[in-house]
C-alpha positions as CSV (number, residue, x, y, z in Angstrom):
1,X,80.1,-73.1,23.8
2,X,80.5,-71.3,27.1
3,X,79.7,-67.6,27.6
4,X,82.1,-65.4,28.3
5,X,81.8,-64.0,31.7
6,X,81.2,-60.2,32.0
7,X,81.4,-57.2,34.6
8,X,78.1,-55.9,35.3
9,X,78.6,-53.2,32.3
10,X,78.9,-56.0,30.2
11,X,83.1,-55.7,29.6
12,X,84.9,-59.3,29.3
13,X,86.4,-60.5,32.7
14,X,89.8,-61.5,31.7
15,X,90.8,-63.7,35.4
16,X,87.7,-64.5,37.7
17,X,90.5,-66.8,39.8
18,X,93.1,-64.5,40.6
19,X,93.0,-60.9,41.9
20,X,95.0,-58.6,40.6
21,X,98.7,-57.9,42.9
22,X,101.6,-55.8,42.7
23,X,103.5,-59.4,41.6
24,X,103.0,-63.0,43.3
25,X,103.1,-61.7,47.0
26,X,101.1,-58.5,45.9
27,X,99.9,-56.7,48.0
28,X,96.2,-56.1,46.0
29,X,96.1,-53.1,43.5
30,X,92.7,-51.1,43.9
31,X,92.2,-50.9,40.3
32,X,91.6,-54.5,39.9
33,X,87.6,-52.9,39.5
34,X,86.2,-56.5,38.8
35,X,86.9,-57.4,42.6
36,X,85.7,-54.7,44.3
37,X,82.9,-55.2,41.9
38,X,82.3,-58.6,42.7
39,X,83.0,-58.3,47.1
40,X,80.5,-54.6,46.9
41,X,78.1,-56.2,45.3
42,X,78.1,-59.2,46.8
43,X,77.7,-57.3,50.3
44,X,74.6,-56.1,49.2
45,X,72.9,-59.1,48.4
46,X,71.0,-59.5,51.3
47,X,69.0,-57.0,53.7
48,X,69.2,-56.5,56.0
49,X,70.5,-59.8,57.8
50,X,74.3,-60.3,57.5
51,X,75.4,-62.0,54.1
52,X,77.5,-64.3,56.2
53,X,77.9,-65.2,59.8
54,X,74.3,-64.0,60.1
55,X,73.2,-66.0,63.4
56,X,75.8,-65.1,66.0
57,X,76.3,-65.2,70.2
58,X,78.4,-62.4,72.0
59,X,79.5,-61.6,74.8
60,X,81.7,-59.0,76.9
61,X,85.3,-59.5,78.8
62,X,88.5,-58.5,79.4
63,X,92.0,-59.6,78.1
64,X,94.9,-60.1,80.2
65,X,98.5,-59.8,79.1
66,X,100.4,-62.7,80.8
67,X,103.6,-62.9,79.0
68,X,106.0,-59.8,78.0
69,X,105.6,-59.4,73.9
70,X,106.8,-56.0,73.5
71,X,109.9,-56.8,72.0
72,X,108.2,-57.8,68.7
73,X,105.0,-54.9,68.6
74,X,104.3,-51.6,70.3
75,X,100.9,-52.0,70.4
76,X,99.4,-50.2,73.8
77,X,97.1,-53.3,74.7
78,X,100.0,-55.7,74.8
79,X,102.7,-53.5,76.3
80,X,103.0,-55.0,79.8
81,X,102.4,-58.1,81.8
82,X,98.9,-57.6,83.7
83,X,97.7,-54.7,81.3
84,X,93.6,-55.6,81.1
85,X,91.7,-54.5,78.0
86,X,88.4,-54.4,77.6
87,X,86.5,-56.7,74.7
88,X,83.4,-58.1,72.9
89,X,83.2,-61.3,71.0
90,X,80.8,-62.4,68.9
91,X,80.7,-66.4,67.5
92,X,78.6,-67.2,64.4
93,X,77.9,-69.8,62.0
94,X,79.1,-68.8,58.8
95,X,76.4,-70.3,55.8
96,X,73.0,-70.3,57.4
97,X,70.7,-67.5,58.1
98,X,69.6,-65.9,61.2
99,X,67.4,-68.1,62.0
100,X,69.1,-71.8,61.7
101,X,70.3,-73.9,63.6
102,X,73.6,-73.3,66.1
103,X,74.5,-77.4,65.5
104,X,75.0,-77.7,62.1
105,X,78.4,-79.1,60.3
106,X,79.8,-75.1,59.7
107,X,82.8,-72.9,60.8
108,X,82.5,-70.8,63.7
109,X,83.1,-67.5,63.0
110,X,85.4,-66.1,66.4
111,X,85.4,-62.3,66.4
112,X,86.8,-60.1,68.6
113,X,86.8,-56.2,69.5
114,X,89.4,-54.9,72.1
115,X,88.8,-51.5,73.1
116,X,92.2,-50.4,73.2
117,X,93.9,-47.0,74.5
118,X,94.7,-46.4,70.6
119,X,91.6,-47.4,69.0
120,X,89.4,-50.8,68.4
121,X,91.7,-53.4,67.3
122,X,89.6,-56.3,65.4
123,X,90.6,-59.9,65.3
124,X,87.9,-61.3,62.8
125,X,88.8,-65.0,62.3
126,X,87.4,-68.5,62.6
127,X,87.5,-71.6,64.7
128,X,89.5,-73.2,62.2
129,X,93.7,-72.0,61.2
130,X,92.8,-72.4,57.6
131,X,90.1,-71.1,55.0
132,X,88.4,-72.8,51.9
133,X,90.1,-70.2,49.1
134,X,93.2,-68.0,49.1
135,X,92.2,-65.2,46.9
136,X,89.2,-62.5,48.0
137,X,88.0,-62.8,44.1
138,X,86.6,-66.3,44.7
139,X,84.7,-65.8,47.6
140,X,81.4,-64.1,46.7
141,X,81.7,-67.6,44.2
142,X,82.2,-69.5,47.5
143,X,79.4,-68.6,50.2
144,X,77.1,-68.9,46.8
145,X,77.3,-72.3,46.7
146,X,76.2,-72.3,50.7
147,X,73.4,-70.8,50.2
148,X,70.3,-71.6,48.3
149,X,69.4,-72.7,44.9
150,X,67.9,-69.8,43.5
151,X,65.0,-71.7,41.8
152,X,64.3,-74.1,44.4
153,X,65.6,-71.8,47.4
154,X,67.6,-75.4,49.1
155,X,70.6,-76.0,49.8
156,X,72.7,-77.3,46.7
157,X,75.1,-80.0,47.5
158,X,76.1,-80.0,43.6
159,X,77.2,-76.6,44.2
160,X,79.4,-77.2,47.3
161,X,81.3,-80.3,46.2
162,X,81.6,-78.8,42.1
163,X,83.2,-75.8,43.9
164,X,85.1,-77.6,46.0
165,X,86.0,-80.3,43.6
166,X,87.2,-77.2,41.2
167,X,89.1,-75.5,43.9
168,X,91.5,-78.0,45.4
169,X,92.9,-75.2,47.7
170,X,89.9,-76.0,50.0
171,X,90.7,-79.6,50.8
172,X,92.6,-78.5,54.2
173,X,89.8,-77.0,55.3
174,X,86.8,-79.2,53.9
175,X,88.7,-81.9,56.3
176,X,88.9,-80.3,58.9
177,X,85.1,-78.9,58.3
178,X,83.9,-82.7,57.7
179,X,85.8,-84.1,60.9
180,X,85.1,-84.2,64.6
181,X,85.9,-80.5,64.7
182,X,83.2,-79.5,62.5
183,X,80.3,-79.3,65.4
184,X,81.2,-78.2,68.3
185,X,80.1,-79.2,71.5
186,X,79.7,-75.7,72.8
187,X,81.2,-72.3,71.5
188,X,83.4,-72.2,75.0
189,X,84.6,-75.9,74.0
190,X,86.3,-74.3,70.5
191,X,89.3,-73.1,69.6
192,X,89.7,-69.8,67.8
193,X,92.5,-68.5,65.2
194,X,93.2,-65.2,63.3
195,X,93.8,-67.5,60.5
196,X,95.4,-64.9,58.2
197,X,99.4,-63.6,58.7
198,X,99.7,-60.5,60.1
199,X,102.9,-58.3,60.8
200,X,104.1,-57.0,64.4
201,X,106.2,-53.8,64.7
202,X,108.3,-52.6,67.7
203,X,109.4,-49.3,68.8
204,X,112.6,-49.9,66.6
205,X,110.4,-50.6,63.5
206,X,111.6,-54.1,63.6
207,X,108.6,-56.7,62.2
208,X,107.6,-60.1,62.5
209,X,105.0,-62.2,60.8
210,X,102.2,-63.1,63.3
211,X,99.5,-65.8,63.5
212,X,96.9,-65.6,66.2
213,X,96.1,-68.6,68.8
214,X,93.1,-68.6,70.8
215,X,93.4,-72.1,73.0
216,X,90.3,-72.7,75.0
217,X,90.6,-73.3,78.2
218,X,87.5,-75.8,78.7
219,X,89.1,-77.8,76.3
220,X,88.1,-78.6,72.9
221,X,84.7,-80.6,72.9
222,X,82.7,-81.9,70.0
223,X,79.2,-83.2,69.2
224,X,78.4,-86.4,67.8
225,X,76.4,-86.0,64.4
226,X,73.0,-87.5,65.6
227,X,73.2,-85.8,68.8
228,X,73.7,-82.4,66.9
229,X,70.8,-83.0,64.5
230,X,68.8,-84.0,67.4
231,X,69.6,-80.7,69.1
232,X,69.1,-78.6,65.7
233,X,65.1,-80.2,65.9
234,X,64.9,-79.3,69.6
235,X,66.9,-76.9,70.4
236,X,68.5,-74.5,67.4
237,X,69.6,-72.1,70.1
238,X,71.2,-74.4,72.1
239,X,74.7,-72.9,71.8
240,X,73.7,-69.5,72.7
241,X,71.4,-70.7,75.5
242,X,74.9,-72.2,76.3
243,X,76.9,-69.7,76.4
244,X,74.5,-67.3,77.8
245,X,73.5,-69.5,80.8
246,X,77.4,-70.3,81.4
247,X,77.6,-66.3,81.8
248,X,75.0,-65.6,84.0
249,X,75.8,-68.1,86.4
250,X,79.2,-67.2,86.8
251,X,81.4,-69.4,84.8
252,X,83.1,-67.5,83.2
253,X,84.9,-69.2,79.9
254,X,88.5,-68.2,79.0
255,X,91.3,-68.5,76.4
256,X,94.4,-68.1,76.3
257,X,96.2,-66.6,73.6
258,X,99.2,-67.2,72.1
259,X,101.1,-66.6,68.8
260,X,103.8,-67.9,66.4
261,X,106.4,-65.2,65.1
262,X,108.6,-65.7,61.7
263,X,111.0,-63.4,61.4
264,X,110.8,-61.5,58.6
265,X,113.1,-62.8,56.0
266,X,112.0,-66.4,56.3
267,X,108.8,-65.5,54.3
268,X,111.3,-66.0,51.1
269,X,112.4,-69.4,52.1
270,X,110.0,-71.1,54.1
271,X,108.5,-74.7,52.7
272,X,104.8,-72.9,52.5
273,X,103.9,-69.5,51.3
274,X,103.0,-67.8,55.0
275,X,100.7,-65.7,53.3
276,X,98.5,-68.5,51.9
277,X,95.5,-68.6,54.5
278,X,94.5,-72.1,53.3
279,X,98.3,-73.4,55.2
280,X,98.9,-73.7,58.6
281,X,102.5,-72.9,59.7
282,X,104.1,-76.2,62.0
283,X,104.4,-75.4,65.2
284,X,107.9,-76.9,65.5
285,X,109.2,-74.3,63.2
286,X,107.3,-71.9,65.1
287,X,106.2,-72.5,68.3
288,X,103.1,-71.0,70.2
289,X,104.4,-68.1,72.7
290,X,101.7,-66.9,74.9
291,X,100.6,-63.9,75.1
292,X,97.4,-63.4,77.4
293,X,94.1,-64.6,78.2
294,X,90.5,-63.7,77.4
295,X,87.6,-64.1,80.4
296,X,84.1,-63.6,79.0
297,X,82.3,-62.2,81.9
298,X,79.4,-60.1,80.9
299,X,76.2,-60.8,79.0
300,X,74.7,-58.4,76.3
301,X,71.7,-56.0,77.7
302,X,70.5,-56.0,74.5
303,X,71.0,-58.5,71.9
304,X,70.1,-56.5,68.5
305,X,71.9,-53.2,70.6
306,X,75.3,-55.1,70.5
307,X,75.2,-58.6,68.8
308,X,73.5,-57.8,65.9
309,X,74.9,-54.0,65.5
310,X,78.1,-55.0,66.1
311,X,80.9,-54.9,63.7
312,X,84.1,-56.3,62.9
313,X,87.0,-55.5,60.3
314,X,90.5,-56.8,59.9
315,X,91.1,-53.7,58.8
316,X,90.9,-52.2,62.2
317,X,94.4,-52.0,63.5
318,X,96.2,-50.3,65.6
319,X,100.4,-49.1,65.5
320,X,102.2,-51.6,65.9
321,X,99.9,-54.2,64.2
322,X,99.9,-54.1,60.5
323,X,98.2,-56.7,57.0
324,X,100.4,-58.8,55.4
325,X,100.4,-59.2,51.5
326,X,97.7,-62.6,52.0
327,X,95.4,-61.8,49.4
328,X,92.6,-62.9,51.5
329,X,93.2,-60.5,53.9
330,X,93.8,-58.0,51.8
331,X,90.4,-58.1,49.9
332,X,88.7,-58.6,53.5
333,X,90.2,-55.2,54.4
334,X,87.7,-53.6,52.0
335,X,84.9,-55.9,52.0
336,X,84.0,-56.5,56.0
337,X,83.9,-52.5,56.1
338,X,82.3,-51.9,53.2
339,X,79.7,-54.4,54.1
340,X,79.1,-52.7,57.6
341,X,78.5,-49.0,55.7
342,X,75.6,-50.8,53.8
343,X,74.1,-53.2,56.1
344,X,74.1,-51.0,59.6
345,X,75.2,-47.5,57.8
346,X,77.9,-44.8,57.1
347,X,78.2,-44.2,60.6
348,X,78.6,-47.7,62.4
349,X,81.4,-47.3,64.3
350,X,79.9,-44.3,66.4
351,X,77.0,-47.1,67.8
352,X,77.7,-47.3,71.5
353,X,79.1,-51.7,70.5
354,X,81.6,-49.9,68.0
355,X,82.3,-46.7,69.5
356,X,86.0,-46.6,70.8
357,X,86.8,-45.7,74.2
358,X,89.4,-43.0,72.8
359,X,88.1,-40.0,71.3
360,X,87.6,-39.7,67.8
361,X,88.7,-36.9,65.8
362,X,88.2,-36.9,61.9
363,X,86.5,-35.1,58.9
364,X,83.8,-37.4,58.5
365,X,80.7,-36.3,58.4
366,X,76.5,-36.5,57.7
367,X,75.6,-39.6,56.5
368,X,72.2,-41.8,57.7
369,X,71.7,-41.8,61.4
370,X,74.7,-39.7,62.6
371,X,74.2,-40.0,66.5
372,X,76.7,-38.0,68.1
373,X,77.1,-34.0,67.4
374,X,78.6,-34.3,63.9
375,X,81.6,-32.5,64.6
376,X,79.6,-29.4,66.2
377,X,81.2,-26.2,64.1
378,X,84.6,-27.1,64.5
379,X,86.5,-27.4,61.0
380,X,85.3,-30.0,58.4
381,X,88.5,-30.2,56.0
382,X,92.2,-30.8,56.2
383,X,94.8,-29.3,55.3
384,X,93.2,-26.3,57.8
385,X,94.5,-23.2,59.3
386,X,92.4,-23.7,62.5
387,X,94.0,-26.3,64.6
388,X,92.1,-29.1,63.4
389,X,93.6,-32.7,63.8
390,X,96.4,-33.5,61.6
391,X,98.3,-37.0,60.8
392,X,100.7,-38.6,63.0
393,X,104.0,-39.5,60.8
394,X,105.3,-41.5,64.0
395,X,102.2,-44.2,63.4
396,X,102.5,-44.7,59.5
397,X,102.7,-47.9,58.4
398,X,106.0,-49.8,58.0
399,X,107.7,-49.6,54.5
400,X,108.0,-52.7,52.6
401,X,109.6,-53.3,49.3
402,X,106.7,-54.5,46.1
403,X,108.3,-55.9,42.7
404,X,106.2,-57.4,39.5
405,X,103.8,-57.1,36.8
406,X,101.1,-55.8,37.9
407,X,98.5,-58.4,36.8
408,X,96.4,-61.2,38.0
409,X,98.7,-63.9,39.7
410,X,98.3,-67.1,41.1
411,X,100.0,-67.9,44.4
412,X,103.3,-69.7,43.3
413,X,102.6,-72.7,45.9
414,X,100.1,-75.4,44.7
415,X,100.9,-77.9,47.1
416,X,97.1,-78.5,48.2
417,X,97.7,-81.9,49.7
418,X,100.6,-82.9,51.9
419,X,99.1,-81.3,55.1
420,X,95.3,-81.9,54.4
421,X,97.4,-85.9,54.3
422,X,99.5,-84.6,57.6
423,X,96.1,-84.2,59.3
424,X,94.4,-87.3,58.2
425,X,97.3,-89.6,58.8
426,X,97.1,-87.5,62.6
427,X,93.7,-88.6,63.4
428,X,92.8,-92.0,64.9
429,X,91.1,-94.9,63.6
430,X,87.7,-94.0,64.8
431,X,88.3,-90.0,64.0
432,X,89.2,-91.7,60.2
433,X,85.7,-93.5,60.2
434,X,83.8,-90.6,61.4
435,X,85.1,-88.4,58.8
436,X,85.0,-90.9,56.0
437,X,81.4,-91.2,57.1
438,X,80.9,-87.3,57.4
439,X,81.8,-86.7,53.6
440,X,80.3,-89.6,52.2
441,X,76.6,-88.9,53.6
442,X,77.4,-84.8,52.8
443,X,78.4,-86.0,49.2
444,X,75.6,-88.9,48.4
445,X,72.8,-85.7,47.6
446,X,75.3,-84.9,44.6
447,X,73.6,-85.9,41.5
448,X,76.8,-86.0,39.3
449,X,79.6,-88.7,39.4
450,X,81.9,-86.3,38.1
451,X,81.9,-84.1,40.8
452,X,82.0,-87.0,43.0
453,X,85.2,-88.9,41.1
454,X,86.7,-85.2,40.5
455,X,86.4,-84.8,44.5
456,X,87.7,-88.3,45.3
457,X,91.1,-87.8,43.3
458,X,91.5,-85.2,46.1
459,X,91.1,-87.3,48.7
460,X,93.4,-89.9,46.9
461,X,96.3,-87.4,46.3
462,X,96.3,-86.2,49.6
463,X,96.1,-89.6,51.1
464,X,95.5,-93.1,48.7
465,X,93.3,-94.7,51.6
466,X,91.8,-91.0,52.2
467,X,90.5,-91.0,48.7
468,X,89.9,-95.2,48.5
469,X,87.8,-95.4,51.6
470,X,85.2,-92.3,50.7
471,X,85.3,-93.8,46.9
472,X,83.8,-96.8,48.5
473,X,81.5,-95.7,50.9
474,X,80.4,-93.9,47.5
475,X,80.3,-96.8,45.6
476,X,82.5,-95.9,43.2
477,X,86.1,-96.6,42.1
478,X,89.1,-94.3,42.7
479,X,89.8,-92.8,38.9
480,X,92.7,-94.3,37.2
481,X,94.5,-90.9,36.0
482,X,95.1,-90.2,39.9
């Protein structure tokens, strides 16, 4: 018999699978204490290297607005055609540590500061439109299994596939992780998405639901598996030697941005839940609408200074850009800050990478390695009778209606397979082969046929010769329950 899972003071945990939401669309309740629990602990698991995303390449640019969105947010940045805004990126693997290899089968973290007129604004999202889980409570479970055994301190490919195999909401992504897309060529010859749904408001306090775009204009370029594990021998570097050298020579790498918008009300009817991050949303329902483009033009002086310093939320909005109720998102709000407080300190944001180009005016103060003035003598509290800052009503967030139990929820879509099939059925014959071949050498290491034949239904349900051809290449048959 199983033991029953426990909070660290030793309480029962009653749903390790489902955060707890203000009903099925939430958003996240804050006293669901087991998953800020579970995301502030797992933040400080590591010092002082970052827990994930740890080996990264950034750079400085601008973005360009190109195409007239103002009628769906009032954000400053995007307000009119030519506007130029200031911005650092920084790329990453996401599973090794800082010192692995750029080349190896992983997503690409894509993160990116604008230094806007009303604050940083943060997209922090991947190379990828879709993520492994759906709900922030699984994900400290998650990058565990991409780290190391803790006995034998290796990587654990039981641990990836049982997850996986146990979490059928990742198969999307683990295809598009195991296919071409999963090593990029260069990090200018990758895409990059916000992945999450996010709402737009205008001046009129009318919203939209938003996904994020980021097309690169090299084109997309991957590297053949041998190739990359040559280059991971010779050259672990070798994407931020690229990226840097494409810099300082002058070419200067770009992407254009666009967006889909759903109107507001179709989040009740639409074939998908938008707010599951682990769906994509078909561009012929909603097609891409530019928006502007990025130009990466400036190398780092320093790379610990402003790679390694810098940091990114999705919490960091500004008006007219708001969350949506994705309960990824929503736990990522809290976690991505909280993990910055611990690993660079209290008082990240005022580092010279994170430091806004606004001035900042707030009661925070003290904390470890405060560099400005601390807020001289000038009032420390609020409400205050000396003229110190005071709220803006005009910027609060927009209003939405909540309904439910308040309790832990599964999303009500469990559709895990038709578009991880739509995407298999897209690829060509060779692209097929190659990823058959990608998951069957990733998932010979695994020690148990159970995982294995628990994996392959997977395959099977989201496309019979998906599941049949890695069955074989495993040597194994596909199960008969499927």
């Amino acid at each position: 018999m199983s033991k029953k899972l426990t909070t660290s003071w030793g309480a029962p945990v009653g749903d390790n699978q489902n955060s707890i939401t203000a009903g099925s669309r939430g958003p996240t309740l804050i006293q669901d204490v087991h998953l800020l629990e579970k995301l502030a602990h797992f933040n400080r698991e590591r010092v002082p290297e970052r827990v994930v995303h740890a080996k990264g390449a950034g750079a400085h640019g601008y973005f360009e607005v190109t195409n007239d969105v103002s009628k769906y947010t009032k954000a400053n940045f995007l307000s009119e055609v030519g506007k130029r805004t200031p911005m650092f990126i920084r790329f990453s693997t996401v599973a090794g540590e800082l010192g692995s290899a750029d080349t190896v089968r992983d997503p690409r973290g894509f993160a990116v500061k604008f230094y806007t007129e009303e604050g940083n604004y943060d997209i922090v999202g991947n190379n990828t439109p879709v993520f492994f889980i759906r709900d922030a409570i699984k994900f400290p479970d998650f990058i565990h299994t991409q780290k190391r055994h803790p006995q034998t301190h290796l990587k654990n490919p039981n641990a990836v596939w049982d997850f996986w195999s146990l979490s059928p909401e990742s198969l999307h992504q683990v295809t598009i992780l195991m296919s071409d897309r999963g090593i990029p060529a260069t990090l200018r010859h990758t895409n990059g998405y916000g992945s999450h749904t996010f709402k737009w408001v205008n001046e009129d306090g009318d919203a939209v639901w938003v996904k994020y775009h980021f097309k690169t204009d090299q084109g997309v370029k991957n590297l053949d598996v041998n190739l990359a594990a040559k280059l991971a021998g010779e050259n672990p570097d070798y994407h931020t030697e690229d990226l840097f050298n494409a810099i300082d020579k002058g070419d200067f790498p770009s992407w254009t941005l666009s967006v889909q918008i759903m109107p507001i009300e179709d989040a009740d009817t639409y074939k998908w839940d938008p707010f599951d991050v682990t769906k994509v949303w078909s561009q012929k329902d909603y097609p891409l609408i530019e928006v502007g483009k990025m130009v990466l033009n400036k190398n780092p002086e320093n790379y610990f200074a402003e790679v390694e310093q810098a940091t990114f939320s999705p919490g960091n909005f500004v008006p007219g850009i708001e969350a949506s109720p994705d309960k990824m998102l929503q736990g990522r709000l809290f976690a991505y800050a909280d993990a910055h407080r611990y690993r660079v300190g209290a008082n990240h944001n005022a580092l010279p990478i994170n430091r806004p180009k606004v001035e900042v005016n707030n009661y925070q103060r003290d904390g470890f390695m405060r560099p400005d003035n601390n807020g001289g003598s000038s009032v420390y509290y609020e409400p205050n009778s000396f003229s110190g800052p005071k709220e803006s009503p005009a910027d609060r967030t927009t209003p939405f209606p909540v309904s439910g139990v308040a309790e832990s929820v599964r999303y009500d879509h469990d559709d895990h397979y038709t578009q991880a099939g739509d995407l298999y059925r897209l690829m060509s014959e060779e692209e097929r082969t190659r990823l058959v071949d990608n998951i069957v050498n990733a998932m010979k290491p695994v020690e148990y046929d159970e995982i294995k034949l628990r994996q392959i239904k997977h395959f099977y349900k989201a496309d019979p010769e998906y599941g049949t051809r890695v069955a074989k290449g495993l040597g194994l048959e596909v199960p008969v329950e499927v």
